[in-house]
ROZA-604314 format. One record per residue (C-alpha): y, x, z; residue number from 1. Coordinates in pm, whole numbers, plus 50000, padded with zeros to 5 digits. Layout:
BEGIN
     yy     xx     zz  resi
      Y      X      Z   NUM
...
This chain:
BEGIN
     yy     xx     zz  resi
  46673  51522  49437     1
  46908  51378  49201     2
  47218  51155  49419     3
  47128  51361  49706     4
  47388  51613  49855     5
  47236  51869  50015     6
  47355  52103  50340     7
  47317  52439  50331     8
  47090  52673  50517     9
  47168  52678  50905    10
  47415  52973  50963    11
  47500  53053  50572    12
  47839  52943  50480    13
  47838  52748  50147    14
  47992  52892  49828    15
  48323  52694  49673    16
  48127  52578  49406    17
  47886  52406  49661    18
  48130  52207  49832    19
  48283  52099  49531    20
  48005  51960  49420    21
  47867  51779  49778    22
  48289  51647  49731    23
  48188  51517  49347    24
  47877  51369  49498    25
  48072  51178  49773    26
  48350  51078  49573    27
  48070  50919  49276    28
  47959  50681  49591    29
  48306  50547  49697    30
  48231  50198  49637    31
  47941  50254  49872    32
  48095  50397  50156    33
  48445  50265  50162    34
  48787  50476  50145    35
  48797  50500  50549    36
  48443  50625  50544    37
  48497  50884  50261    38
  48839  51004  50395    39
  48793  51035  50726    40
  48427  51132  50820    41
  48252  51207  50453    42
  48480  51460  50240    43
  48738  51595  50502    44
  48528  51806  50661    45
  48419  51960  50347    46
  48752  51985  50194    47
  48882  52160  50512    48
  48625  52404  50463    49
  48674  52462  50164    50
  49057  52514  50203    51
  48969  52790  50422    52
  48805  53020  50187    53
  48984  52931  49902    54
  49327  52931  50050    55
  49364  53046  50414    56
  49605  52907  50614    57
  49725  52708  50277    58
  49711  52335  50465    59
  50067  52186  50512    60
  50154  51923  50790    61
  50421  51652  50662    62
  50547  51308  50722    63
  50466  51141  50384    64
  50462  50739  50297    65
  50128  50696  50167    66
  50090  50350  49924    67
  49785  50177  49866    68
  49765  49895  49607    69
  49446  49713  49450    70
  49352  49417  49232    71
  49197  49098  49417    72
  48905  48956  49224    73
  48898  49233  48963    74
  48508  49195  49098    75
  48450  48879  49000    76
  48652  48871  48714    77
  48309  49065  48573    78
  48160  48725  48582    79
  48412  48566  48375    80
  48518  48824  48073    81
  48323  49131  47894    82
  48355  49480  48023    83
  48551  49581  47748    84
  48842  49323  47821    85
  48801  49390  48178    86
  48842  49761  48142    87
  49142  49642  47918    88
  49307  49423  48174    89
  49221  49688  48487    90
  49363  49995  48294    91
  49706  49794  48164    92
  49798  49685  48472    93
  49680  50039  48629    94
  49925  50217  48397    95
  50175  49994  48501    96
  50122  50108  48864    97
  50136  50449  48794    98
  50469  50431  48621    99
  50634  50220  48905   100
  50540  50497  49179   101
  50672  50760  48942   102
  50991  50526  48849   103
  51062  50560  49268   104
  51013  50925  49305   105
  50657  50887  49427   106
  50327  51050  49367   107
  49999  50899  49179   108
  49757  51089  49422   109
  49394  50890  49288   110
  49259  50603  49067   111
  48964  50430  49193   112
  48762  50183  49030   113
  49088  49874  49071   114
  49295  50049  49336   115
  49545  50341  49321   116
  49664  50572  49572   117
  50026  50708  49618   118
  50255  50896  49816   119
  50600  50953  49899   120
  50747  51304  50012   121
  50447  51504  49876   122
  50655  51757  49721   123
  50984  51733  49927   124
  51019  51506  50226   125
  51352  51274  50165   126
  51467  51007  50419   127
  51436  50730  50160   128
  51086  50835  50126   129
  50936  50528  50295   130
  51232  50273  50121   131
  51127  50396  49786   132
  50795  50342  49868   133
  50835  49994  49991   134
  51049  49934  49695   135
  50757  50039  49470   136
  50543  49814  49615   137
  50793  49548  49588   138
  50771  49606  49194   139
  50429  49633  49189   140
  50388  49328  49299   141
  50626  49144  49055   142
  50382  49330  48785   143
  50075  49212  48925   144
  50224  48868  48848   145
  50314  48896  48529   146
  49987  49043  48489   147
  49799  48762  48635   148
  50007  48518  48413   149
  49876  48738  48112   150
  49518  48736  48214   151
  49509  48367  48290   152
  49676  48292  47923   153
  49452  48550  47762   154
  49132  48490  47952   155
  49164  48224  48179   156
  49127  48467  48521   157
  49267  48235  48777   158
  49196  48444  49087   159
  49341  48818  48998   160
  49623  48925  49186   161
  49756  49211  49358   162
  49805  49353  49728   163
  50015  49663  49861   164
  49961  49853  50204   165
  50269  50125  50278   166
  50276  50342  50614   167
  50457  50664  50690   168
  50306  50922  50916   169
  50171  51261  50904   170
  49929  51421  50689   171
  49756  51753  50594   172
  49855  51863  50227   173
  49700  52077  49994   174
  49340  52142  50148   175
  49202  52373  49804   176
  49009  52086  49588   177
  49298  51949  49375   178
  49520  52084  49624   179
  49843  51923  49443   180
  49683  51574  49478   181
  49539  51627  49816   182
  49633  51413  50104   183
  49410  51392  50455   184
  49479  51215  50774   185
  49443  50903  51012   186
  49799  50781  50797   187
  49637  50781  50474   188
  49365  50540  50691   189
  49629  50281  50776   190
  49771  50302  50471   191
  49428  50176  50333   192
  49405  49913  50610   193
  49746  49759  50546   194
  49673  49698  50175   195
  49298  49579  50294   196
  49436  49337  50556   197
  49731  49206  50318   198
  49697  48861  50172   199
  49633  48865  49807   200
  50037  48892  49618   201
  50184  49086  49943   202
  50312  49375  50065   203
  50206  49509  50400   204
  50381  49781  50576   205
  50334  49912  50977   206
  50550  49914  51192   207
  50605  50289  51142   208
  50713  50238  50807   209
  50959  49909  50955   210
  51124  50136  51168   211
  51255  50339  50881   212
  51348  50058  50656   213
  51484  49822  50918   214
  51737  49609  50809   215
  51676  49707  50406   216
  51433  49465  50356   217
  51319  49080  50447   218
  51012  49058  50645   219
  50825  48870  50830   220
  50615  48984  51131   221
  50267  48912  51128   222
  49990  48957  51440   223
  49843  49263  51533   224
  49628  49472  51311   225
  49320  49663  51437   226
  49282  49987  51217   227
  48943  50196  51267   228
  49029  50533  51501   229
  49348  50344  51632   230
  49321  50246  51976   231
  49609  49961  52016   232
  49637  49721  51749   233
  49899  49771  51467   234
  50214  49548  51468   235
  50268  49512  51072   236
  50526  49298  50863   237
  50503  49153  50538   238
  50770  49235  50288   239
  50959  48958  50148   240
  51257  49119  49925   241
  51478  49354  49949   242
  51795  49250  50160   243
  52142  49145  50014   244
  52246  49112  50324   245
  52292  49456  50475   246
  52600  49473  50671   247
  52784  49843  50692   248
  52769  50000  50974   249
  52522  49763  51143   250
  52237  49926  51366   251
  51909  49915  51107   252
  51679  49602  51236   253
  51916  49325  51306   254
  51921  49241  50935   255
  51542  49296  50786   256
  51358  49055  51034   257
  51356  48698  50949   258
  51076  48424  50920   259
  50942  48194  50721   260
  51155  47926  50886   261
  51479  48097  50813   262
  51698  48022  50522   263
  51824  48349  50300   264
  52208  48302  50296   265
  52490  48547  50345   266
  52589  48659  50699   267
  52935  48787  50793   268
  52986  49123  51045   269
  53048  48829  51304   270
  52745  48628  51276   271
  52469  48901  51175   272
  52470  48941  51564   273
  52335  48616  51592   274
  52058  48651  51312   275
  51734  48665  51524   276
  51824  48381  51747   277
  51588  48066  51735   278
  51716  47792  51459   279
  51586  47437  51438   280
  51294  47353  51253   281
  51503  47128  51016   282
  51728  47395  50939   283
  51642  47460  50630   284
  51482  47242  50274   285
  51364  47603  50141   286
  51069  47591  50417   287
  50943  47263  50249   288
  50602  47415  50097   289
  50567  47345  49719   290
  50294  47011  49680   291
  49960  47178  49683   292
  50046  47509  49832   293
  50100  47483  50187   294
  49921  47726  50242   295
  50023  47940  49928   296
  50180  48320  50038   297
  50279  48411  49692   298
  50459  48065  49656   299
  50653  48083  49977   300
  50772  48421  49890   301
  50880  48308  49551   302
  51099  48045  49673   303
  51239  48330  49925   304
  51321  48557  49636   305
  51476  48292  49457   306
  51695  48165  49678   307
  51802  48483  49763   308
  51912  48514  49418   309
  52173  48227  49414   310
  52311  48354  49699   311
C-alpha cells in the first residue's frame, strides 16, 4: 500500500525504524496537509514517541524565536518559466536565506518546497535572540527584493516576492529524529501563521516577540490575528526598519510604535515622551502614496526606510 503509513498492531510498541519512516511518509505530503497540520497533530506525536525510546528524558523546554519566511507566487511562477530556471531562481534566493539566519546567529532548522524555517536560541538562549531574529527578517526581505528585481529582468516574474513571520515562545528541543534540527510546539505554529498572514514584502512579528524588541524597531500595529489552537486573537505588528531613534535610557516601547501617518525624524530625550500622541493628518508629505500604489505595502515601507535614511 504504497503512500500509505501504516499503525502498528494494537498494544505492540513500534520499532525506531517504524516511526521514522510513518515521519518520512508525513513529511513527503507537506504540501498536502499544511505546516500547522504536520507539526502539530501529524508528526509530533510520533516524534515524541520516538524520543522516548531513543533518548529518554532527552526533550529540552526553551524560549526560542522561531522565523518563518516563504516566496509569494513561486506557484505560479511554474506557469511562466521552466522547472529548471525555477529550481534556479527558488534555490538562489533560498541560499541567500540560509546565510542571512546564520549571518544573525540563528539556526536553518528545514527547507520546504519555497519556505525555510529558522530559529533563534536553539543552542544557547541570548536576550537578543528575538532582535536578531527580527533583524534577519529585516534582511531577508531587502534580498527578496533584489531577487524579485532579478527575476523580473531575467524572466519577466512580476508577482514573486517575499514574506517573514517571527515569534518567541517556548518549545520542546531535540525529540530523537534529527534531534539537532528539531523544534515542536504551539510557537513554532504562530510563527507559521505570522509569515502566512503577512502581506507579500513584510515582516510580521507577535506581540510576544514586540515586547522584547520594543523600541528597537519601527512598526506598525495591525488588527488581531486568529492562530489555530489560540483562543484570543493575536495582536501582531509589521516591521518597518530598524530604529535610529532609540533614546538611552528610555523604557523599551515608547520609541518602536509609530504608523503609517507618522513622519521618521529624530526625537530629542524631551520630546520622545510625546511620540505616540495623535498628529494631524497633514503632518507629513511622506504619507502621500506613490501614483498607482495606494494601496502598495512594499512601496510605503520603502519610502519609510528612505526617509529614515536622510535623517
Amino acid at each position: 500500500m504504497t503512500g500509505h503509513v501504516l499503525a502498528p498492531w494494537p498494544g505492540r510498541a513500534a520499532p525506531p525504524q517504524d516511526l521514522r519512516a510513518a515521519i518520512a511518509a508525513l513529511e513527503g505530503q507537506r504540501a498536502t496537509l499544511g505546516d500547522a497540520v504536520l507539526e502539530c497533530r501529524a508528526t509530533a506525536p510520533l516524534r515524541a514517541r520516538l524520543a522516548s525510546l531513543l533518548q529518554p528524558g532527552g526533550l529540552k523546554r526553551r524560549q526560542v524565536t522561531a522565523l518563518f519566511a516563504d516566496f509569494v507566487g513561486s506557484t505560479t511562477m511554474a506557469g511562466n518559466i521552466n522547472a529548471e530556471d525555477k529550481l534556479d531562481v527558488l534555490s538562489g534566493a533560498l541560499r541567500r536565506m540560509a546565510a542571512l539566519v546564520e549571518a544573525h546567529q540563528g539556526r536553518v532548522l528545514r527547507f520546504t518546497g519555497d519556505d525555510v524555517k529558522a530559529a533563534f536560541g536553539m543552542d544557547e538562549a541570548r536576550e537578543d535572540d528575538p532582535d536578531s531574529a527580527v533583524r534577519a527578517g529585516l534582511a531577508i526581505l531587502e534580498a527578496g527584493r533584489e531577487q524579485a528585481d532579478a527575476a523580473r529582468l531575467a524572466h519577466g516574474i512580476a508577482d514573486f516576492a517575499v514574506r517573514v513571520g517571527v515569534h518567541t515562545g517556548d518549545v520542546a528541543l531535540g525529540a530523537g529524529v534529527e534531534a539537532d534540527n528539531t523544534a515542536m510546539g504551539a510557537a513554532v505554529n504562530i510563527a507559521a501563521r505570522m509569515e502566512q498572514s503577512a502581506p507579500p514584502g513584510a515582516l510580521r512579528i507577535s506581540h510576544d516577540t514586540w515586547n522584547h524588541v520594543r523600541g528597537l524597531f519601527e512598526v506598525e500595529p495591525r488588527p488581531p490575528v486568529q492562530v489555530k489552537g489560540v483562543e484570543a486573537p493575536m495582536q501582531t505588528y509589521l516591521v518597518l526598519i530598524a530604529s535610529n531613534r532609540h533614546v538611552a535610557g528610555a523604557e523599551r516601547g515608547l520609541q518602536g510604535l509609530s504608523t503609517p501617518s507618522a513622519r521618521a525624524s529624530p526625537l530629542s530625550p524631551s520630546t520622545a515622551s510625546t511620540r505616540l500622541q495623535p498628529r494631524p493628518s497633514s503632518a507629513s508629505p511622506t504619507r502621500r502614496p506613490c501614483p498607482g500604489c495606494a494601496a502598495s505595502w512594499p512601496c510605503w515601507a520603502s519610502r519609510r526606510r528612505d526617509a529614515a535614511s536622510m535623517c
